[in-house]
C-alpha positions as MATLAB code, in Angstrom:
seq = 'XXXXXXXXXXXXXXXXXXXXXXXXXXXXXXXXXXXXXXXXXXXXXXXXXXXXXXXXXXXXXXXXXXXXXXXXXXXXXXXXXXXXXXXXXXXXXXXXXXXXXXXXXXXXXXXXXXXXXXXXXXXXXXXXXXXXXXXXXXXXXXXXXXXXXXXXXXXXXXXXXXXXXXXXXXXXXXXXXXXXXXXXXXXXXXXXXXXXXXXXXXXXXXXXXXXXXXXXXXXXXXXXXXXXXXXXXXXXXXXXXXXXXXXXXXXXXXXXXXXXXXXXXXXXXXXXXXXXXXXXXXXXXXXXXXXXXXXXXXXXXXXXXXXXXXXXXXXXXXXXXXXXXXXXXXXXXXXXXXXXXXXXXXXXXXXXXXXXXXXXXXXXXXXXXXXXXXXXXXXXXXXXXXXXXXXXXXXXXXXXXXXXXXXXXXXXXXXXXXXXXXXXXXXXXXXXXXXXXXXXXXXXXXXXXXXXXXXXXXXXXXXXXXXXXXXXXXXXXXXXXXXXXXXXXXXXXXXXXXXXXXXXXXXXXXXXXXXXXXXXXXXXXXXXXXXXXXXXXXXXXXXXXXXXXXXXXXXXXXXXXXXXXXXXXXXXXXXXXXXXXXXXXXXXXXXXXXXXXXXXXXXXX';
ca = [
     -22.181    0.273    9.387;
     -20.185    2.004   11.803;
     -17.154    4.249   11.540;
     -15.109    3.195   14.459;
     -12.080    5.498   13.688;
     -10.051    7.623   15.462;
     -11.757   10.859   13.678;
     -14.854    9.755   15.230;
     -13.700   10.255   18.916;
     -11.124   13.425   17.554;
     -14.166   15.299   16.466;
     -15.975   14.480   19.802;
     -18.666   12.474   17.934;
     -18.190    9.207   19.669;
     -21.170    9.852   22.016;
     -23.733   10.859   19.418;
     -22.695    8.090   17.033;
     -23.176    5.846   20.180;
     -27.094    7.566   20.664;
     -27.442    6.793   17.342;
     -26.988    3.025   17.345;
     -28.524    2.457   20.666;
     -32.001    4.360   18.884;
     -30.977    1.638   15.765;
     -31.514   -1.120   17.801;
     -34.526   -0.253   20.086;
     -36.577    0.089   17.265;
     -39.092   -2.162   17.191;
     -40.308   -1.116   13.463;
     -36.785   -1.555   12.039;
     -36.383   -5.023   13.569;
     -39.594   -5.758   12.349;
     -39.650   -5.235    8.853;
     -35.512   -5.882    8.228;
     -33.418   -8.757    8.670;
     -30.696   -6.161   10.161;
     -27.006   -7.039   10.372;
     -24.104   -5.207   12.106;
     -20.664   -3.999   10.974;
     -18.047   -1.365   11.854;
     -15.373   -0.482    9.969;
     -11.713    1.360   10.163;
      -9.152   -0.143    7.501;
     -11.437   -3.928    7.425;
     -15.057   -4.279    7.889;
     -15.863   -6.364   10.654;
     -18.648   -7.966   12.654;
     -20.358   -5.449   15.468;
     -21.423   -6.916   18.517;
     -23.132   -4.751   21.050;
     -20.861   -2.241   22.936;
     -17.782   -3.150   20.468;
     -16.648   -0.001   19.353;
     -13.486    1.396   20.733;
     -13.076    4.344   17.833;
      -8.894    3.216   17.796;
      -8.679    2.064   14.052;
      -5.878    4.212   12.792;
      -7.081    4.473    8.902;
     -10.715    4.612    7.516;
     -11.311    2.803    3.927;
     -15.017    3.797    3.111;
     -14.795    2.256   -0.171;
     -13.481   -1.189    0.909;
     -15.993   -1.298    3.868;
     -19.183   -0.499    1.051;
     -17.856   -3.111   -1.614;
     -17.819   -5.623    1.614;
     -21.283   -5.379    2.578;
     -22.127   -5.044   -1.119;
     -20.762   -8.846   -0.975;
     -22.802  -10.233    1.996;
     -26.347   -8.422    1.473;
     -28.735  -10.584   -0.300;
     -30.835   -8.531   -2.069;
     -29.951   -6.262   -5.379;
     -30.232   -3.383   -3.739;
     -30.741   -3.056    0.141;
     -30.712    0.034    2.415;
     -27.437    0.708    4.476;
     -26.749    3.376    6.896;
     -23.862    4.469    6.656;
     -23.217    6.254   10.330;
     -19.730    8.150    9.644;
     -18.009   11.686    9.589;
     -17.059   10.901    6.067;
     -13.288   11.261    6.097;
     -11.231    8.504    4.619;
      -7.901    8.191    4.639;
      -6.820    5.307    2.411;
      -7.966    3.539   -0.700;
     -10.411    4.710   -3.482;
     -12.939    7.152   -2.988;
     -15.997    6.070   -1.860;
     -17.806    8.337   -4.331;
     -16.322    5.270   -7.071;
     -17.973    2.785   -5.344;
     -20.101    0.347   -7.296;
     -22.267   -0.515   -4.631;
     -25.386   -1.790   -5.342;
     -27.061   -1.111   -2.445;
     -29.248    1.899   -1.157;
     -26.442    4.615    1.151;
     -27.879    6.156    3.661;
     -24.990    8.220    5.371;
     -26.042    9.381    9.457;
     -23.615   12.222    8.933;
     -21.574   12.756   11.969;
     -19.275   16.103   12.804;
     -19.684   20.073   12.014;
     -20.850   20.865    8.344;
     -19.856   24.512    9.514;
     -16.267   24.724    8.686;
     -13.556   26.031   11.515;
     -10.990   28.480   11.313;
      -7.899   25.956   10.180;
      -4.512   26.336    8.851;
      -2.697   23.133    8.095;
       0.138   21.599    6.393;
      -1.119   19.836    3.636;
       1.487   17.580    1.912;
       5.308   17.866    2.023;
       7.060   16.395   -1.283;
      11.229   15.441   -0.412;
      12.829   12.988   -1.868;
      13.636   10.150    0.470;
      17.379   10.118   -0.627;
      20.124   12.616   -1.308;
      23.923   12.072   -1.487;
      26.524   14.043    0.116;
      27.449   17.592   -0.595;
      24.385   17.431   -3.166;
      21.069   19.909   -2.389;
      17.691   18.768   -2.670;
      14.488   20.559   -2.780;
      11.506   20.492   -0.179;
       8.097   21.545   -1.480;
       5.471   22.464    1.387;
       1.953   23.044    0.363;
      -0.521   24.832    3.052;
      -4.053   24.783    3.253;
      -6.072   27.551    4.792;
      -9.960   27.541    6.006;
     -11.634   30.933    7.426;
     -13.344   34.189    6.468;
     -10.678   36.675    7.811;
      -7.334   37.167    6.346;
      -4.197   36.207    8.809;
      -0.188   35.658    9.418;
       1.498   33.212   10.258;
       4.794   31.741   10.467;
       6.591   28.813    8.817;
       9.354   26.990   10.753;
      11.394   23.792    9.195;
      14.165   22.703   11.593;
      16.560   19.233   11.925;
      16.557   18.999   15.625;
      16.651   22.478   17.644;
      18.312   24.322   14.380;
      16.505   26.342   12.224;
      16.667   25.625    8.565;
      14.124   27.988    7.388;
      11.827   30.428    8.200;
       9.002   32.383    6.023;
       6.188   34.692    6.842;
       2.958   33.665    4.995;
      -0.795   35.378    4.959;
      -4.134   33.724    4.099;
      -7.453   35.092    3.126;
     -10.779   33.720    2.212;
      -9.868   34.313   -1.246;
      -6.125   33.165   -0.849;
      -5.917   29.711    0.731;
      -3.122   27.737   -0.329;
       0.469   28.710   -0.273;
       3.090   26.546   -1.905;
       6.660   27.314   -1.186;
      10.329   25.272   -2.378;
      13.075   25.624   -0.243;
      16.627   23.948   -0.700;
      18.488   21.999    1.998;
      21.939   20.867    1.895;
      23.137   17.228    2.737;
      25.624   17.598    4.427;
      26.067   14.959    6.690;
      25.941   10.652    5.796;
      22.590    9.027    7.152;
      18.965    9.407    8.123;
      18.133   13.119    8.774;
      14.709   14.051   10.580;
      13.291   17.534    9.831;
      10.236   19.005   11.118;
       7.867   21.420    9.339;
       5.405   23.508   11.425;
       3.322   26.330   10.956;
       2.491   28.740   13.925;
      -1.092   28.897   15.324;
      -3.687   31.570   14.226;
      -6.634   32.728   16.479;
      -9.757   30.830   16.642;
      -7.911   27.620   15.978;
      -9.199   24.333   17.532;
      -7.369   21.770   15.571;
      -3.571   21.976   15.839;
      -2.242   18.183   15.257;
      -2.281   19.384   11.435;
       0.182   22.436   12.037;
       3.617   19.601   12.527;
       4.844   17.383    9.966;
       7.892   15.396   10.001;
       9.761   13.435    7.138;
      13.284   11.734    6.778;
      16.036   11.592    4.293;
      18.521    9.666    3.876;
      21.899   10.663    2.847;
      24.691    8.282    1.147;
      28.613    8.842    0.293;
      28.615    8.644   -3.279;
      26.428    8.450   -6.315;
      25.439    5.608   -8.636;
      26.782    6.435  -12.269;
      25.045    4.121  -15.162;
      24.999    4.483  -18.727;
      22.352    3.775  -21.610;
      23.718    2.693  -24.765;
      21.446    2.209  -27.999;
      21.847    2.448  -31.762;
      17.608    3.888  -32.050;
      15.783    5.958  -30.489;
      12.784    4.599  -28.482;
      10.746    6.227  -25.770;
      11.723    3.181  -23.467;
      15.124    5.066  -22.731;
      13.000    8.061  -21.375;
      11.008    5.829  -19.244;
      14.443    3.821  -17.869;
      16.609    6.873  -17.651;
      13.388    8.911  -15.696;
      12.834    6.079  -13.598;
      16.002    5.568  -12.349;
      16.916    9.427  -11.574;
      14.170    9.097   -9.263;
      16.187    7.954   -6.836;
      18.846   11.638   -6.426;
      21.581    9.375   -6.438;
      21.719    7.873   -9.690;
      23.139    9.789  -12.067;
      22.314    8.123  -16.064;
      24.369    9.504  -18.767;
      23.511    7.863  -22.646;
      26.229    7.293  -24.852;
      26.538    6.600  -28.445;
      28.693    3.703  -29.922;
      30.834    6.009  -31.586;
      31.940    7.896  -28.215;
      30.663    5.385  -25.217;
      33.676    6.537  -23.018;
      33.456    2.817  -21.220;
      36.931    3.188  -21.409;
      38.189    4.113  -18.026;
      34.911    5.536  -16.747;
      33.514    4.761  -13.282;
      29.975    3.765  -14.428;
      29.017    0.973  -12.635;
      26.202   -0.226  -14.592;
      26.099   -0.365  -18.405;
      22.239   -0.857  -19.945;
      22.819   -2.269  -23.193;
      19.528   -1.378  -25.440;
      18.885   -3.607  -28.531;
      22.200   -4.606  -28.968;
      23.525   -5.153  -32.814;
      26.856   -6.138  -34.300;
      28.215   -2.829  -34.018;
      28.014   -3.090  -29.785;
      31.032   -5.621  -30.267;
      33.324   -2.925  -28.769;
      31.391   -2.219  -25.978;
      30.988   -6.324  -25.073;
      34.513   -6.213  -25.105;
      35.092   -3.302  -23.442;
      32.074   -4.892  -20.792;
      34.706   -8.104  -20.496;
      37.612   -6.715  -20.205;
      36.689   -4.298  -17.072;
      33.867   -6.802  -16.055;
      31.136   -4.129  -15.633;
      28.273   -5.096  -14.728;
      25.486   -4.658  -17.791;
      21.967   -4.735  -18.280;
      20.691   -5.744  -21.776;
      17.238   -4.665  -23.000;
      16.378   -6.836  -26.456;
      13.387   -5.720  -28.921;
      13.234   -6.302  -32.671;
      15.651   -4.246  -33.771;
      18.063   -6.410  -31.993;
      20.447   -8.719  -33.850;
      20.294  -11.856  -31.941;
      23.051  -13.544  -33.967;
      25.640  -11.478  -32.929;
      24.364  -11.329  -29.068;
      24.660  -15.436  -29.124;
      27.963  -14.794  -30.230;
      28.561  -11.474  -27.387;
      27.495  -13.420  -24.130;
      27.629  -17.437  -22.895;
      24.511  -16.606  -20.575;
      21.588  -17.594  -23.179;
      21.032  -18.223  -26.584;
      17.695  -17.356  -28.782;
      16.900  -18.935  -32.221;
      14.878  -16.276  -33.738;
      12.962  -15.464  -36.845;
      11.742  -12.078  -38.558;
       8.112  -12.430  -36.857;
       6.926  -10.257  -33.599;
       5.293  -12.158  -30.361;
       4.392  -10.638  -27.377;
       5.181  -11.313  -23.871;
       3.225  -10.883  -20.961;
       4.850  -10.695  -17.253;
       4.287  -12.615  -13.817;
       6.628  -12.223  -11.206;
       8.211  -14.832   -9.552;
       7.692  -15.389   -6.301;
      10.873  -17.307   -5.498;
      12.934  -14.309   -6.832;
      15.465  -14.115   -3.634;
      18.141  -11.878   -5.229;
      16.697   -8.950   -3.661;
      13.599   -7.193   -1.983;
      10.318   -6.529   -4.894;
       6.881   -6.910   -4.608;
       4.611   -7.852   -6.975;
       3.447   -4.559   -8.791;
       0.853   -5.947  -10.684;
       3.191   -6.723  -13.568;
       0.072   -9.587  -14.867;
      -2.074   -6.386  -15.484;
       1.086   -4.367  -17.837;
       0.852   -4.458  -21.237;
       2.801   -7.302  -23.307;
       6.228   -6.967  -24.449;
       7.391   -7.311  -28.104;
      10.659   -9.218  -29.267;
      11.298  -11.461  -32.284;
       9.898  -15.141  -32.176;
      11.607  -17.809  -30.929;
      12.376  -19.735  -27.834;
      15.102  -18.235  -25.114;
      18.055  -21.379  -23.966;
      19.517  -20.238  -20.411;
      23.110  -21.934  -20.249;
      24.242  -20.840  -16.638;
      22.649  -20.655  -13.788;
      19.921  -17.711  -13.393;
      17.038  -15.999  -10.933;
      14.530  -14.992  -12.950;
      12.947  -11.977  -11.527;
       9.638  -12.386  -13.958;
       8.391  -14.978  -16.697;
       6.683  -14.817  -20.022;
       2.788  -14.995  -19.873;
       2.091  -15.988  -24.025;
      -1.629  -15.330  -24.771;
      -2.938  -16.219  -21.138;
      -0.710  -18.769  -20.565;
       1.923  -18.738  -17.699;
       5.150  -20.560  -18.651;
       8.308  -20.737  -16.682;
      10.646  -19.186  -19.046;
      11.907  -15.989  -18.064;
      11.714  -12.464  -19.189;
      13.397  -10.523  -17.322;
      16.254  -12.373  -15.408;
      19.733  -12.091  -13.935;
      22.885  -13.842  -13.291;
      26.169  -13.687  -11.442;
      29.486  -14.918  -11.879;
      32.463  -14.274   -9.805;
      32.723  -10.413   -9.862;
      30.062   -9.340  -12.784;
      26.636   -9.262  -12.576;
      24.292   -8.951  -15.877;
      20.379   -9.200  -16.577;
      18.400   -9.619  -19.601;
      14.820   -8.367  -20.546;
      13.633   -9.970  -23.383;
      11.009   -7.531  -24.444;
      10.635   -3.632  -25.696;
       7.720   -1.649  -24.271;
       8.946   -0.534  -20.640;
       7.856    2.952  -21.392;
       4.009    1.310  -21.556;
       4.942   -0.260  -17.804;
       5.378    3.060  -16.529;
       2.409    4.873  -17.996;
       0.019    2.190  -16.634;
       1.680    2.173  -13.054;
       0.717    5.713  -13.667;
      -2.981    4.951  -14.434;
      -3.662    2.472  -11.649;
      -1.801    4.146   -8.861;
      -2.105    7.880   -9.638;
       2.210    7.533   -9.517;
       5.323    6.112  -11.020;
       6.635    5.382   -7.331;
       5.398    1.578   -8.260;
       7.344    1.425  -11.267;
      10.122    3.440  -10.515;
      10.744    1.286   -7.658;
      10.721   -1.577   -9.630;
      13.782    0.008  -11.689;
      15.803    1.098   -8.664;
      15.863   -2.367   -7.204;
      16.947   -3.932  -10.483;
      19.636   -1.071  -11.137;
      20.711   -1.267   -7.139;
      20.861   -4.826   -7.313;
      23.257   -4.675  -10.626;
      25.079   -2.256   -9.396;
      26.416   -3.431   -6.889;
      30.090   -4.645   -6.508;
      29.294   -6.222   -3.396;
      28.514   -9.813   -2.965;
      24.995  -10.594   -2.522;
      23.825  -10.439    0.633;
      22.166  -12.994    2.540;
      20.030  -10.973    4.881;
      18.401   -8.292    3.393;
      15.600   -6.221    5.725;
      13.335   -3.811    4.554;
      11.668   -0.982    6.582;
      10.672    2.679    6.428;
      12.322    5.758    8.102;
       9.397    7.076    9.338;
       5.928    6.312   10.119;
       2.944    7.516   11.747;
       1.731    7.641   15.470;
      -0.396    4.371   16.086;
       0.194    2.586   12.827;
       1.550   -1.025   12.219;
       4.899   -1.104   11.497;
       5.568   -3.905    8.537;
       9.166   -5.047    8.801;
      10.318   -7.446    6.066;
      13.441   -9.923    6.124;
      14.762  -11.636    3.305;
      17.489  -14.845    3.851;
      18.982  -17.099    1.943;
      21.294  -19.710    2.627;
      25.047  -20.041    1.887;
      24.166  -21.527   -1.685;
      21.476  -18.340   -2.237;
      18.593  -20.382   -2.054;
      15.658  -19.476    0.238;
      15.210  -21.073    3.378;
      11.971  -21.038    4.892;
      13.036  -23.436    7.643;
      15.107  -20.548    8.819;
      14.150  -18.675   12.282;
      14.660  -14.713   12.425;
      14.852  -12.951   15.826;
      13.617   -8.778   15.749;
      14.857   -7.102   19.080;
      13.449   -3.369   19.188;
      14.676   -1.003   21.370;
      12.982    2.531   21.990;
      15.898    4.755   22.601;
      14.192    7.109   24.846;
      13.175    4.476   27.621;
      14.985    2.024   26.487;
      11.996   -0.266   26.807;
      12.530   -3.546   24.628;
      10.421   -6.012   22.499;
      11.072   -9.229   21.105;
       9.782  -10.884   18.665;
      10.058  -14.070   15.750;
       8.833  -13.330   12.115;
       6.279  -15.500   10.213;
       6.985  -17.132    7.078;
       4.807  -14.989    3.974;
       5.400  -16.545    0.707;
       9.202  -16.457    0.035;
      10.116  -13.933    2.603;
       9.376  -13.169    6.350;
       7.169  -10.515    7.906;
       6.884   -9.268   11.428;
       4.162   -6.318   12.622;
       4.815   -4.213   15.217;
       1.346   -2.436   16.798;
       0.685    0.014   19.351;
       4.365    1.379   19.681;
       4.953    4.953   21.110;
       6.183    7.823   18.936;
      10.291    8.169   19.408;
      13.186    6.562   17.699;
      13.878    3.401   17.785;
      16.972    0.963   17.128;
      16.161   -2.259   15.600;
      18.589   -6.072   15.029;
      17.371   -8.915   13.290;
      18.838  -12.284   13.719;
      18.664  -15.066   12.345;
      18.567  -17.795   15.102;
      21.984  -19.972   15.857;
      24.120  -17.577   13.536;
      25.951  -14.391   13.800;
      24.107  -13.278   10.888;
      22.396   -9.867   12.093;
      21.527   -6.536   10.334;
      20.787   -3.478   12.487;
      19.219    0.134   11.863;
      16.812    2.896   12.883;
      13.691    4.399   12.498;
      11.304    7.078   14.124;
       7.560    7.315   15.119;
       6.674   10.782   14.517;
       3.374   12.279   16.389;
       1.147   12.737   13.162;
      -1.834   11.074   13.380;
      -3.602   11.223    9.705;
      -7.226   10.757   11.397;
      -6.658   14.152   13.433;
      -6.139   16.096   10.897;
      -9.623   17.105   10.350;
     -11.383   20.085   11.308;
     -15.297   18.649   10.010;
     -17.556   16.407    8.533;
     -16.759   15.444    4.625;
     -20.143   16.372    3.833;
     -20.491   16.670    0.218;
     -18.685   13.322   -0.187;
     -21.447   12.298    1.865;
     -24.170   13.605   -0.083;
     -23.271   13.083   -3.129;
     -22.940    9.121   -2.286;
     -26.270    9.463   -1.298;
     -27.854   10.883   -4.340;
     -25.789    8.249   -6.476;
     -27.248    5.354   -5.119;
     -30.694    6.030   -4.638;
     -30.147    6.760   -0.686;
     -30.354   10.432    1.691;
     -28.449   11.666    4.354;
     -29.543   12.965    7.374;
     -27.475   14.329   10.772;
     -27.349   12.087   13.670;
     -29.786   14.036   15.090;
     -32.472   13.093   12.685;
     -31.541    9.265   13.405;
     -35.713    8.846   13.656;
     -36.548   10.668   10.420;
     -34.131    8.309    8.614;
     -35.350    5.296   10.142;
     -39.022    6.238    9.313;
     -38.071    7.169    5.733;
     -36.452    3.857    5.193;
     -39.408    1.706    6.937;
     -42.048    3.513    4.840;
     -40.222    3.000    1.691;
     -42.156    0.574   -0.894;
     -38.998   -0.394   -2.428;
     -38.171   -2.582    0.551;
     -40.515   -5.325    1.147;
     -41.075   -6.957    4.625;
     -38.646   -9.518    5.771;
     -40.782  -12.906    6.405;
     -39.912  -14.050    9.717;
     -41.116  -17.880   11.463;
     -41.251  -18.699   14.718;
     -40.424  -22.118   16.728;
     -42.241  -22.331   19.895;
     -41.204  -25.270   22.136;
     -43.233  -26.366   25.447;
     -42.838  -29.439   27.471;
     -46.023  -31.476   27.645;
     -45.386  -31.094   31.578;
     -46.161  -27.959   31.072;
     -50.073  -29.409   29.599;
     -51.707  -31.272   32.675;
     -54.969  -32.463   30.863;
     -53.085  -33.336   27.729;
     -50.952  -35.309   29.293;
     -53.716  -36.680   31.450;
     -55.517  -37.985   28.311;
     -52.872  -39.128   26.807;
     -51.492  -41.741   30.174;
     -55.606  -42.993   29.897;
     -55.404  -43.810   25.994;
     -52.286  -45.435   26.558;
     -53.446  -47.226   29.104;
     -56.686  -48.298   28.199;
     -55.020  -49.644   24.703;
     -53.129  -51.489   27.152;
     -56.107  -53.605   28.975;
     -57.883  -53.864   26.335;
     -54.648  -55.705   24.032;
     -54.342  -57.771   27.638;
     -57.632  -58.888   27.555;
     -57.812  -60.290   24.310;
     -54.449  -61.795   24.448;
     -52.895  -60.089   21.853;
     -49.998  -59.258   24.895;
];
């Protein structure tokens, strides 16, 4: 296998892991004892012809590329060479791979470290609102034997934001410093972080970052009502103050302050007979509301409260798994993994939906999907409302936690929901979904959702993307592709810059425009070496060794002396034209003709 990443030709190994594979295939005992097969890899494995490598793939998955070939290899456990500089970029580590197969990395780069200073990671919240300030954390990463100074610059276009003199040593190397910026200003702001260059240093595509943030008029107020006390408030209200611009305030029943108050959301959490002021209250100003049942929840008083459903329940728990629904058209979600989240509890009994709904996700009982929702909204004339029939959110979070290493997943999840209910607005038709930044050289995924004038989807529908880059005003266009219940479009090989985007949808005057920027950060040239010890532990863990590219003979040697690998048993077809036999063929023309004269002469012809 062979890493055919940009790192590969960034760290000027291209050549060597060229040498390398060209010494792979010329030898005879190699060829001779294995069945050998040929892949590279980037983000996807993939076939490797001869001379195929072009070192362009923008993101290097190790892990995905081993469990792969661990897929198509016969054998329990085969030898692969792994010929890569070890860095990965996205997915799992490789060092969790549960490979079953022999590693043997051809380790390509420096082992030596180089003098380095970098920006590591920059943590901003993608959205602020207006006159608010929100905090930037930059985190730097130093690599050399000599102490140094340096400077640290953060601007929005020529200004300067903020400035700070930092020092390294060999015992001191990471700085992490908070600054505060003010949003002044509605929209999309792009700031860049940089760090001046020290002496001795080779690589500086690490020493520039950019990031965006968005900044809106006016902030989302919602409250939380509930009688009890249950961790699944912590989880909702954390969740949704993700997201700077929701503000969640929890009220009691005695002082809710619904009243008057511009809350434009009210979460209703296991509603009893003593919410009956706040339904009214709810009715009479036609917020929109959220309610959140469980089994402290008195269900014969929230029959009575709202016309929407009706449950017939008895003193008994069941639990409820999820599954989204991939029809959901309200607004943008993905599919989180919610069949993998632990079950919800409510009280027993079967859920009646009187008006009409889109359910967001559906019960899963004991393994078995069914199509009655669980969490699910509705809207009617100016007033929107939802209804999860479950308690246990707080569990949701803490496994989004323990797959993804983040809430971001779950958190998400909650901000569309409370976004979507929310909302005074109308629902729209065409929604599109996009990033304010991304990478130099990466795909950019841009997502369109449309539904017709009754809000159903319409996949028959034809959406138009016309890009424009700003700078040159050079122009693409382009139709999406239907994917599931939405439509995609992917955008490769575009030029860092800012770019102005409109997406039509094809005979209508339905359009939705906006912006984003291709920054010059390239994540595979941000290395300064080889990921060696990643390397070599993989080896020891399954059984393989490592060796530099220069030792490309010693590993093929080890490998074809090694008694755990038996001989591949090989057959041969040999065709020849008897044309190519004159005394065969000879022979044969006199039998054949003899048997004739001989069949003549007795009359049997």
């Amino acid at each position: 296998m062979a890493d055919n990443s940009l790192s590969i030709k960034f760290l000027k190994q291209d050549r060597g892991l060229l040498n390398a594979l060209e010494k792979l295939r010329q030898n005879q005992s190699l060829s001779d004892k294995f069945e050998l097969m040929w892949y590279r890899f980037g983000n996807e494995l993939a076939v490797m012809p001869t001379d195929s490598l072009s070192f362009k793939d923008t993101q290097t998955n190790i892990y995905k590329a081993l469990e792969s070939v661990d897929k198509l290899t016969k054998n329990s456990s085969d030898p692969v060479l792994l010929l890569t500089d070890g860095n990965q970029t996205l997915g799992t580590s490789y060092n969790y791979s549960g490979t079953k197969n022999n590693i043997y990395p051809i380790i390509l780069g420096d082992t030596v470290p180089k003098t380095d200073i970098s920006i590591k990671q920059i943590n901003a919240n993608p959205y602020s609102y207006l006159s608010n300030t929100f905090p930037v954390e930059i985190r730097f990463l130093y690599q050399g034997e000599t102490a140094v100074n340096t400077t640290f610059y953060l601007k929005v276009g020529n200004r300067m934001l903020f400035k700070k003199n930092l020092s390294f040593s060999k015992t001191s190397t990471s700085q992490t410093i908070t600054t505060y910026l003010d949003a002044d200003k509605i929209g999309v702001h792009y700031y860049t972080a940089s760090i001046a260059p020290i002496k001795n240093e080779e690589n500086l595509k690490n020493n520039l970052k950019t990031f965006a943030v968005e900044v809106f008029n006016e902030q989302t107020n919602i409250a939380i009502i509930s009688e009890t006390q249950h961790p699944d408030i912590g989880a909702l209200k954390r969740a949704i103050e993700t997201n700077k611009q929701r503000k969640v305030t929890l009220l009691n029943l005695e002082n809710n302050h619904l009243k008057n108050s511009d809350f434009q959301l009210v979460i209703l959490y296991q509603p009893n007979q003593n919410f009956q002021s706040v339904f009214t209250e709810i009715q009479q100003q036609e917020l929109n509301y959220w309610v959140v049942t469980g089994l402290q929840t008195d269900w014969d008083f929230l029959n009575e409260a709202q016309k929407n459903y009706q449950k017939k329940s008895i003193n008994s728990i069941e639990e409820y798994g999820a599954y989204y629904n991939k029809s959901f058209t309200a607004f943008a979600q993905e599919d989180i993994g919610f069949t993998n989240f632990p079950p919800l509890q409510d009280q027993f009994g079967g859920i009646k939906i009187n008006n009409k709904q889109d359910a967001i996700l559906y019960q899963s009982i004991t393994g078995f999907d069914t199509e009655t929702p669980l969490l699910t909204t509705f809207e009617e004339a100016n007033q929107k409302s939802a209804v999860l029939l479950g308690e246990g959110l707080w569990k949701w979070r803490a496994t989004s936690f323990r797959v993804a290493n983040s809430f971001q997943d779950f958190d998400a999840f909650i901000g569309n929901t409370v976004q979507y209910l929310a909302s005074s607005q109308q629902r729209e038709r065409l929604s599109i979904k996009v990033e304010n930044t991304y990478p130099a050289n990466s795909p950019i995924k841009i997502s369109a959702f449309y539904v017709d004038k009754n809000y159903k989807f319409d996949p028959r529908a034809k959406l138009q993307l016309k890009l424009v880059n700003t700078t040159n005003n050079n122009q693409i266009n382009s139709s999406f592709y239907l994917e599931d219940n939405s439509f995609e479009l992917i955008v490769n090989n575009l030029a860092p810059g800012d770019y102005q985007y409109t997406v039509q949808v094809e005979n209508q005057t339905l359009k939705k425009s906006g912006s984003f920027k291709i920054t010059d950060f390239q994540i595979e040239e941000q290395f300064t070496m080889a990921n060696i010890e990643g390397l070599k532990s993989l080896a020891k863990r399954t059984e393989g060794q490592w060796y530099s590219s220069n030792n490309i003979l010693e590993a093929i040697n080890a490998i074809v002396k090694d008694n755990r690998y038996q001989t591949v048993q090989k057959s041969t077809k040999v065709q020849e034209e008897l044309i190519h036999w004159p005394i065969l063929l000879v022979m044969i023309i006199l039998l054949f003709s003899a048997e004739w004269f001989i069949r003549k002469y007795y009359g049997h012809i």
